[in-house]
C-alpha positions, 0 to 999 in steps of 0.5 A, a space after each residue: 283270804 281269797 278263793 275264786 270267787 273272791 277278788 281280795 288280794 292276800 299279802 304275806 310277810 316274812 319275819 323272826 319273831 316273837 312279835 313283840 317289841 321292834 318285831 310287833 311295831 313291824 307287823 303290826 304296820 304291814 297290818 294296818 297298811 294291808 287292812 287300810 288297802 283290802 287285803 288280808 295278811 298272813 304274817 308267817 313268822 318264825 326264827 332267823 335263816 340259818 340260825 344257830 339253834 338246831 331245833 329253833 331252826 325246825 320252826 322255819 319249816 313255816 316259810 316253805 307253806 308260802 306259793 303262788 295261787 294262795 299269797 298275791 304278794 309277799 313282804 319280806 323284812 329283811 334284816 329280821 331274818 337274814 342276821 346269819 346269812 350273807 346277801 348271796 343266800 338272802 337272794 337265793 331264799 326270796 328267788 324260792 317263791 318266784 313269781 311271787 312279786 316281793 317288796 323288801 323292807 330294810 335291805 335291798 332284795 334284787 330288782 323288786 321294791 325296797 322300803 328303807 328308813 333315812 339312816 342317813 338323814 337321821 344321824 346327820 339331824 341327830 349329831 347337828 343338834 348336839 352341834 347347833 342347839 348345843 355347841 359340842 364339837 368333840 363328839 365320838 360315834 358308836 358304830 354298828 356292825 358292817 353286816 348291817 347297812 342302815 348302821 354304816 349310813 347312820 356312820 355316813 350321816 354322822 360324817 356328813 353333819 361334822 363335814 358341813 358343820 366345819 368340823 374334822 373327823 378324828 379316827 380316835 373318837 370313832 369306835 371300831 365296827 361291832 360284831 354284833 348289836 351287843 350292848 356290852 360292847 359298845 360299853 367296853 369300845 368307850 371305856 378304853 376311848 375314855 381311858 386312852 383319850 387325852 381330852 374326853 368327847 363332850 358327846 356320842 352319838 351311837 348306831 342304836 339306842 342299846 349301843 348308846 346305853 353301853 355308852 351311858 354306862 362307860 361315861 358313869 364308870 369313868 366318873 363323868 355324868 350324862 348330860 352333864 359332862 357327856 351328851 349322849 344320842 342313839 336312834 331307833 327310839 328302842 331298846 330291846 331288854 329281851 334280846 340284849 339282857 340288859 339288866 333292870 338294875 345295876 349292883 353295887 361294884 364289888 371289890 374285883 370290880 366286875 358285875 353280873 351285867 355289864 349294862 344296866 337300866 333302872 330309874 337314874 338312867 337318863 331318858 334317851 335322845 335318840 332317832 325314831 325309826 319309823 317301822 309302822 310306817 315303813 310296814 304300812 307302806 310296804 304292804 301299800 306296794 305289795 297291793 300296787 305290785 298284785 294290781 299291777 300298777 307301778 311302784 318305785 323301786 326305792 321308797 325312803 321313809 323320813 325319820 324323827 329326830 325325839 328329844 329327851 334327857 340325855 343330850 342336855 334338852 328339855 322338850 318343848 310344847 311346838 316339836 322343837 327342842 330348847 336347851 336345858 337350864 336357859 329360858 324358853 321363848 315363845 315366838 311373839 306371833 303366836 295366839 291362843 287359838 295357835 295354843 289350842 291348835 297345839 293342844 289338838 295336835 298333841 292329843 292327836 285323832 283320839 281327842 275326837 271324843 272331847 266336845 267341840 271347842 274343847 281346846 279353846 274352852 281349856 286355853 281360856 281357863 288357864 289364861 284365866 288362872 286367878 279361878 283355878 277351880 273352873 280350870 282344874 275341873 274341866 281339865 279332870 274331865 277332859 283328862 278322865 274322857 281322852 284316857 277312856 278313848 285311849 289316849 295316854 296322859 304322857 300325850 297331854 304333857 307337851 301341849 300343856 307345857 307350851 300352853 303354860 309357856 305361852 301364859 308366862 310370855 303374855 304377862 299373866 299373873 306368874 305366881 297364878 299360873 306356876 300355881 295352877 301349873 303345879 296342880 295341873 302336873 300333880 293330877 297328870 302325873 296322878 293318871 300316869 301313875 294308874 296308866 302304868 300301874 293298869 299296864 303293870 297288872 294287864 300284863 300281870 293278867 295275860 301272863 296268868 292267863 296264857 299260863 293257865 291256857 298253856 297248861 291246860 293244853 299240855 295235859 290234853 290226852 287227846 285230839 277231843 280234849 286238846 279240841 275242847 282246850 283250844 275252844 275254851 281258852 282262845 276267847 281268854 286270849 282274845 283270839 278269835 279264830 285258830 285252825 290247827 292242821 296236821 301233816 299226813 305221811 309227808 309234809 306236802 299233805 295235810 288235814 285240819 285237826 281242828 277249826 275254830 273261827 267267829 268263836 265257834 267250832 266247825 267240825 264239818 271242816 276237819 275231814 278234807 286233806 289239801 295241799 299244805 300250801 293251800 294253807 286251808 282246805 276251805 274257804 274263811 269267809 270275811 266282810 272286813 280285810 282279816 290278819 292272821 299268823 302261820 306257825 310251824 307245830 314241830 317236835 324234837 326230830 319231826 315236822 308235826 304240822 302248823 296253826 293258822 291264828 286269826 289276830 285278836 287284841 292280845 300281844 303278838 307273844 300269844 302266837 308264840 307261846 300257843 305254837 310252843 303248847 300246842 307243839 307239846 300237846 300233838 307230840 304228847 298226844 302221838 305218844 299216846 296214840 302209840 301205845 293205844 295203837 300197841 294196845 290195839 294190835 295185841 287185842 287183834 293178835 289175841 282174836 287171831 289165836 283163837 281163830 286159828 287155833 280153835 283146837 288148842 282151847 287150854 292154850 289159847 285160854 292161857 294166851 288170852 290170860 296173858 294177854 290181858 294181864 298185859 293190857 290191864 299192865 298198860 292201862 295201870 302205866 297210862 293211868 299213873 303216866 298220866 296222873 304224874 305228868 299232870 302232878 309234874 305240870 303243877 309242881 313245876 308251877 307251885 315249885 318254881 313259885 315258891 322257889 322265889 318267895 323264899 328269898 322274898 321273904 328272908 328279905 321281908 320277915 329279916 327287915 320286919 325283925 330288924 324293925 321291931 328290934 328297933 322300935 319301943 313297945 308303944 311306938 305307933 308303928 309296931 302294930 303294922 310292923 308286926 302285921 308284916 312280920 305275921 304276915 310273912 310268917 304265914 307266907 312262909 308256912 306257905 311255901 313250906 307246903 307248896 315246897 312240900 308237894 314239889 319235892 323241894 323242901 329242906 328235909 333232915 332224915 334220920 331213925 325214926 320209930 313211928 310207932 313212938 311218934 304216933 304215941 307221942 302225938 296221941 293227945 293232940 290227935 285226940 284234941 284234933 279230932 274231938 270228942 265225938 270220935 273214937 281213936 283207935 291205935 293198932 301199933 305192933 311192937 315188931 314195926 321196924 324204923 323208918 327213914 323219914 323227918 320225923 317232923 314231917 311225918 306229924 304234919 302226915 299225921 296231923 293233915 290226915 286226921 283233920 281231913 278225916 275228921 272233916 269227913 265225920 261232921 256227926 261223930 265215927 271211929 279213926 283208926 291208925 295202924 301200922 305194920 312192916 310191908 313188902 312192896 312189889 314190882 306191881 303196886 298200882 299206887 299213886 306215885 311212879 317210879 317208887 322201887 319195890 322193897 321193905 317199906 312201913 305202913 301207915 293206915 289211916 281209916 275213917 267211917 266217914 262220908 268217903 269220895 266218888 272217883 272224880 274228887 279222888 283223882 284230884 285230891 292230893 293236887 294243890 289248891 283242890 278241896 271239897 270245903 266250902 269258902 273259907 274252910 281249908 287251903 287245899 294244900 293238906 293232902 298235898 303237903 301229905 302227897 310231896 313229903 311222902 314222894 321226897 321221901 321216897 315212899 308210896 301213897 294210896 287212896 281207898 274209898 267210896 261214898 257213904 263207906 268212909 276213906 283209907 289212906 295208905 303210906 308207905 315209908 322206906 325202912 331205915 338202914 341200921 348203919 345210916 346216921 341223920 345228917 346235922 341239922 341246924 340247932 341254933 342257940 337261945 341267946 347268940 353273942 356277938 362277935 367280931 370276926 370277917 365273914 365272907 356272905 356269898 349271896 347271888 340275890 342281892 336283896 338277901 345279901 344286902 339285909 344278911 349283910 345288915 343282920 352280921 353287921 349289927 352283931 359286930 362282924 366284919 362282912 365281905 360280899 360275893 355273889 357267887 362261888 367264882 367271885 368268892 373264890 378270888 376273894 379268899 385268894 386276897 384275905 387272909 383273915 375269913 373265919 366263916 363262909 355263909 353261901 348258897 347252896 345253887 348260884 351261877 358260876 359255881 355253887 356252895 358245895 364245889 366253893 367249899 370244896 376248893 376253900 378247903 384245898 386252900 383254906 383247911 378247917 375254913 367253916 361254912 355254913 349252907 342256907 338254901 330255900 329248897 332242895 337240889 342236886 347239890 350234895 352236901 357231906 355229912 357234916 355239913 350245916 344247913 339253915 333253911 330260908 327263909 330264916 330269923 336272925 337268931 337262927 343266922 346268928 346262933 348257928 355263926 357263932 356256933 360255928 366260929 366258937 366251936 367249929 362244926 
């Protein structure tokens, strides 16, 4: 990046990110092509012109830092920000930066350079070799939107290949243009040519891939197969499963007929045809313009950028080894002229520049091995090596599959030993196969990585409380990103002005360069200094209603997403921040209105004194709610991380510990695989328990509520604490007799009780006293406690003391969050206290921690007192031994994994099962059977949850029973008398309580 003593050109590029998928390809070619020329690149990326999201809008405020004198150059790629917008407004937002020189890339922008792709020249390859290679002449086209121009050349490009094929173009085998690039639609255009057409297309081609996986979808719903029946082509070589929704997995088709999703990918979906869209290449020659045009060196007007026509599955093809395509189920030629030196040139090509690592001669060296295939062991040796030495270097093993295949055509066409090579070959595929599936399953948990990482990153940003620790974040988790430099300015009284807040660059610190405010679009106040071409992303930081400044990231390995995802913390983190600069400043001016008084009314001391008190009884108010604010948003952070993990694993492991029953159920006591079996079982069992904590702490646990004497509990567990803590330890129980009930579990508040005498008795390794107590309390306005938000009223508390070896300040200010204990390695989860602090806060209640080293620990709990007139809601009580039945249950499951083994379960003990996978569709199905006896549904689904479903059933149904599961607890009421099994659950517990309910009803 440039000042004047540097003669380095500075490219912008203008694009909707995040920079992942098309978008990714597309920066990361004007990249390239910027760095290969000497020029550095500041990708300025944020969400489309005119977006319909008013605070996404707020993001742009990152293209009005773009002006003359700090960007030479500037590429705009059109159609990634100008879907909401007409040619007139695109125009007139590329005039903004005038004289900037622009080259545009999609779409024509004015006079300045265009960079386009052959839309044209693609489809018209793409639809004559579903002509010439395969013989169709029926083929229908999917078209794109009419906004959208490279679609209506694709259209042209797909008459063109028709037209000199001799073939017509029928109206009827053309859909309608599409609004939108929307999957479903394309779908939804095909089924009705399908269902109205009197002789199906034997092909389509479609103006992108998602289109043309709407298309796959409408030729399976119509009973025809892909390619088999219906050849199917797309183009672009992409499909964008973020933006579309696409579904991994397509659900069986319920009795009305419709899925969640109306397009699916899984593993039976045909490996598309399709076009590449050449958007590297197209970004990289964009930038090569953008210097010409700095330069002031000529540059064309248009440039048209070839595409690559990629055969695959879908249209009947097979590839070949040489590029082309041959179709499938006949024998491939090899041209006659070709030599084993032609094969490992062609083994060179397939691996590409990477192959440089393999040693001379290698090609040939392979060649010869495998024309050889009668020792097989000297091939398949060098191959492992080869193989194991270009994935070190970074080529993928899906490179060496082509030129392997025309290898092995090539020894088949000259005579060697047939049953040798088919022999060799199925080795050969076997071990590539083998390094693919570590490829992916490597990726797999790369992803995994970056993902907890940036989560981490993330977290410990949000939480920051000051430009210091938002500082020490930053310079901490940047280099686990791979982020080599960041600079984080802040706006001053308008976003003309700015100062950094922070600069970080070559992974290290630079404080001296956070007191210069400058011009906005200066970008930096200072200069960045780089031997080679840098890139790096701009990005708005912005609040709910307020422009807080923008980061300027240098690019490093991690995925373009990174940049989003920072910009998003540390737009919380400055808002975050500001707020607590309020009320420090609040703080501030009443300190300075206190020093006031007393200086002006020095003669006035009693009231002074008495205005001073006040004064500080209001600050030491402030600091206790900046203390508890801050120690529940952090709790907050945690919960939503612990809660929404243990949300899933619920429905998990219903789906694990139900089929692991089922199993065991089957198998007899010696069968040699009931051992692992109930491994799983166990296993799921403690992942249960698990999540039974975790839920615990987020306040999300089922819980039943009722009376609860606590004096009678403490009693009733007094052997058992005693076991618990050991002989060397005194119990003491102080437990008046005047002690009112309490509302709480009654089972949750032994575990309160179990959890806190085993960390008390961790805390006395040689012996002392633990001391339990309880009496009635009131709790004011005032309390300093742990939780926030807890009313004042009656409570009763529970005290638990011990003459233990106590804690210093800073392990009692983590000691009830997840995960954190002072055990050693293999002593203790971390989840006790934690478990304590989210049983107490569901339940409405208060905790506080007393204690110091060497003089032991007192933990306070206070509980709601219990409402003489409130009765605890039914709970559910399964029965030992539940009969079978044979009634029809109608299961409302919107996980499909727990539907499908519930299903089973029901099945098994005779009752007639149908399936919803939400309240909506469930309720269409009451409307059509009139012979449902039970309800089983989830208590949250989209599209109408298990309350409001019962509700209306009831209307239509009186008397109809229902039986509620759920994995946690929600907004969700239900009435008194309702039944609740908690996930996940056993079979008997499932089958005890269905009986229970059509037996007796409930």
């Amino acid at each position: 990046m440039g000042d004047s003593e540097t003669v380095r050109p500075t490219i912008g590029m203008i694009t909707a990110g995040p920079l992942i998928e098309l978008a990714g390809e597309q920066w990361q070619g004007v990249s390239d092509g910027a760095a290969a020329n000497d020029c550095d690149l500041i990708c300025f990326v944020d969400t489309e012109l005119a977006h319909p999201d008013r605070h996404k809008r707020q993001a742009n405020a990152v293209y009005d830092l773009i002006a003359p004198g700090r960007i030479d150059a500037l590429v705009i790629w059109t159609t990634r920000i100008s879907p909401q917008i007409g040619e007139a407004a695109m125009r007139e937002f590329a005039d903004r930066y005038a004289p900037i020189p622009i080259v545009s890339v999609e779409a024509h922008l004015a006079d300045w350079p265009t960079v386009l792709m052959d839309n044209r020249g693609g489809m018209d390859q793409a639809v004559s070799h579903l002509i010439e290679v395969h013989g169709h002449r029926r083929i229908g086209f999917v078209r794109g939107p009419l906004a959208h121009v490279g679609a209506q050349d694709r259209f042209q490009g797909y008459v063109d290949a028709l037209t000199r094929h001799g073939l017509p173009v029928e109206p009827r085998l053309v859909t309608a243009p599409a609004p939108s690039w929307d999957p479903a639609a394309a779908a939804d255009a095909v089924a009705t040519m399908l269902d109205e057409a009197a002789e199906a297309p034997d092909a389509f081609a479609a103006a992108n891939d998602e289109f043309a996986l709407g298309v796959v979808t409408a030729v399976q719903e119509a009973g025809l197969r892909t390619p088999e029946d219906v050849a199917v082509v797309g183009y672009d070589n992409h499909t964008c499963i973020r933006s579309n929704d696409l579904g991994y997995q397509a659900p069986a088709l319920p009795a009305s007929g419709r899925v969640q999703r109306r397009v699916n990918i899984d593993a039976g979906t045909p490996a598309l045809t399709t076009v590449r869209a050449p958007f590297h290449e197209m970004g990289r020659r964009a930038a090569e313009l953008a210097r010409a045009l700095v330069m002031g060196e000529p540059a064309p007007p248009l440039e048209i950028i070839s595409t690559e026509l990629v055969v695959r599955r879908s249209c009947g093809c097979i590839p070949s080894g040489d590029g082309v395509s041959a179709p499938a189920y006949e024998r491939l030629a090899v041209p006659e002229h070709d030599t084993a030196e032609a094969v490992a040139a062609n083994l060179r090509q397939g691996l590409g520049a990477k192959s440089a690592v393999l040693p001379d001669g290698w090609a040939e060296r392979l060649t010869g091995l495998f024309l050889d295939a009668g020792r097989p062991e000297g091939f398949l040796a060098v191959f492992a090596e080869y193989l194991r030495d270009s994935a070190r270097a970074g080529c993928t093993a899906q490179s060496w599959w082509a030129p392997l295949f025309y290898l092995r055509r090539f020894a088949l066409a000259r005579g060697t030993d047939e049953r040798a090579i088919e022999d060799l070959w199925l080795r050969v595929q076997l071990m590539v196969a083998d390094v693919v599936e570590r490829e992916r399953t490597f990726e797999y948990l790369l992803r995994e990585r970056q993902d907890q990482t940036m989560r981490e990153a993330g977290q410990r940003l949000i939480v920051s409380r000051d430009v210091a620790e938002l500082t020490d974040a930053l310079v901490a988790e940047l280099p686990r990103l791979g982020i080599p430099g960041c600079h984080v300015m802040t706006f001053e009284s308008t976003d003309e002005w700015a100062r950094p807040l922070m600069s970080y660059e070559n992974c290290e610190l630079r404080p001296e360069r956070t007191t210069l405010s400058f011009r906005s679009t200066q970008l930096t106040p200072h200069r960045i200094d780089r031997p080679e071409p840098g890139s790096f992303v701009a990005a708005a930081l912005f609040g709910i209603e307020e422009q807080l400044g923008f980061a300027l990231f240098e690019v490093g390995s991690m995925p373009g997403w990174v940049y989003e995802a920072i910009q998003q913390q540390l737009s919380s983190a400055l808002r975050g921040i500001r707020m607590l600069e309020r009320e420090r400043q609040a703080l501030h001016e009443a300190e300075q209105a206190r020093r006031s008084l007393e200086l002006a009314h020095a003669e006035l001391e009693d009231r002074v004194r008495e205005r001073t008190a006040a004064l500080v009884d209001e600050i030491a108010e402030r600091e206790r709610l900046e203390t508890q604010l801050r120690h529940a948003q952090k709790m907050e952070a945690i919960g939503r991380l612990t809660g929404g993990i243990a949300h899933d694993f619920n429905n998990i492991l219903t789906v694990i510990n139900g089929n692991s029953e089922a199993f065991l159920r089957r198998c007899s006591p010696d069968d040699p695989r009931r051992p692992e079996i109930e491994d799983i079982r166990h296993a799921g069992e403690r992942a249960a328990n698990l999540t039974h904590q975790l839920l615990a702490f987020t306040r999300q646990q089922v819980l039943n509520p009722e009376r609860v004497d606590l004096n009678t509990t403490i009693t009733k567990v007094r052997a058992m604490l005693t076991t618990l803590i050991g002989e060397d330890v005194e119990l003491i129980l102080d437990l008046p007799a005047h002690v009112s009930p309490v509302w709480a579990d009654a089972g949750q508040l032994e575990q309160i009780l179990f959890n806190l005498a085993a960390n008390a008795r961790e805390a006395m390794p040689g012996g002392g006293v633990l001391r339990i107590g309880t009496d009635n309390v009131f709790l004011d306005a005032c309390h300093a406690g742990r939780i926030a938000d807890v009313g004042p009223g009656d409570y009763v508390v529970l005290i638990v003391s011990d003459t233990g070896t106590g804690m210093d300040e800073s392990v009692q200010a983590q000691i009830f969050e997840p995960y954190f204990t002072t055990k050693p390695v293999g002593k203790g989860t971390g989840l006790g206290l934690a478990t304590v602090f989210g049983i107490v806060q569901q339940s409405g209640g208060q905790i506080d921690l007393t204690s110091s080293p060497g003089t032991g620990t007192t933990v306070s709990v206070y509980l709601p007192r219990a409402r003489m007139s409130t009765a605890p809601l039914p709970c559910a009580t399964p029965q030992a031994s539940p009969d079978r039945g044979s009634e029809t249950i109608l299961l409302v499951e919107d996980d499909s994994q727990v539907r499908a083994m519930t299903r089973r379960l029901l099945e098994r003990s005779g009752y007639a099962v149908i399936e919803a996978r939400n309240g909506l569709q469930a309720l269409k199905l009451v409307d059509t059977h009139d012979d449902i006896d039970l309800i089983v549904t989830d208590v949250v689904m989209p599209k109408r949850g298990g309350p409001e479903l019962a509700a209306t059933v009831q209307r239509i149904r009186p008397g109809l029973a229902v039986l509620y599961v759920s994995g946690y607890t929600t907004d969700e009421k239900l009435d008194d008398a309702a039944v609740l099994l908690a996930k996940p659950y056993a079979e008997a517990d499932l089958l005890a309580l269905v009986r229970r309910l059509l037996g007796q009803g409930c």
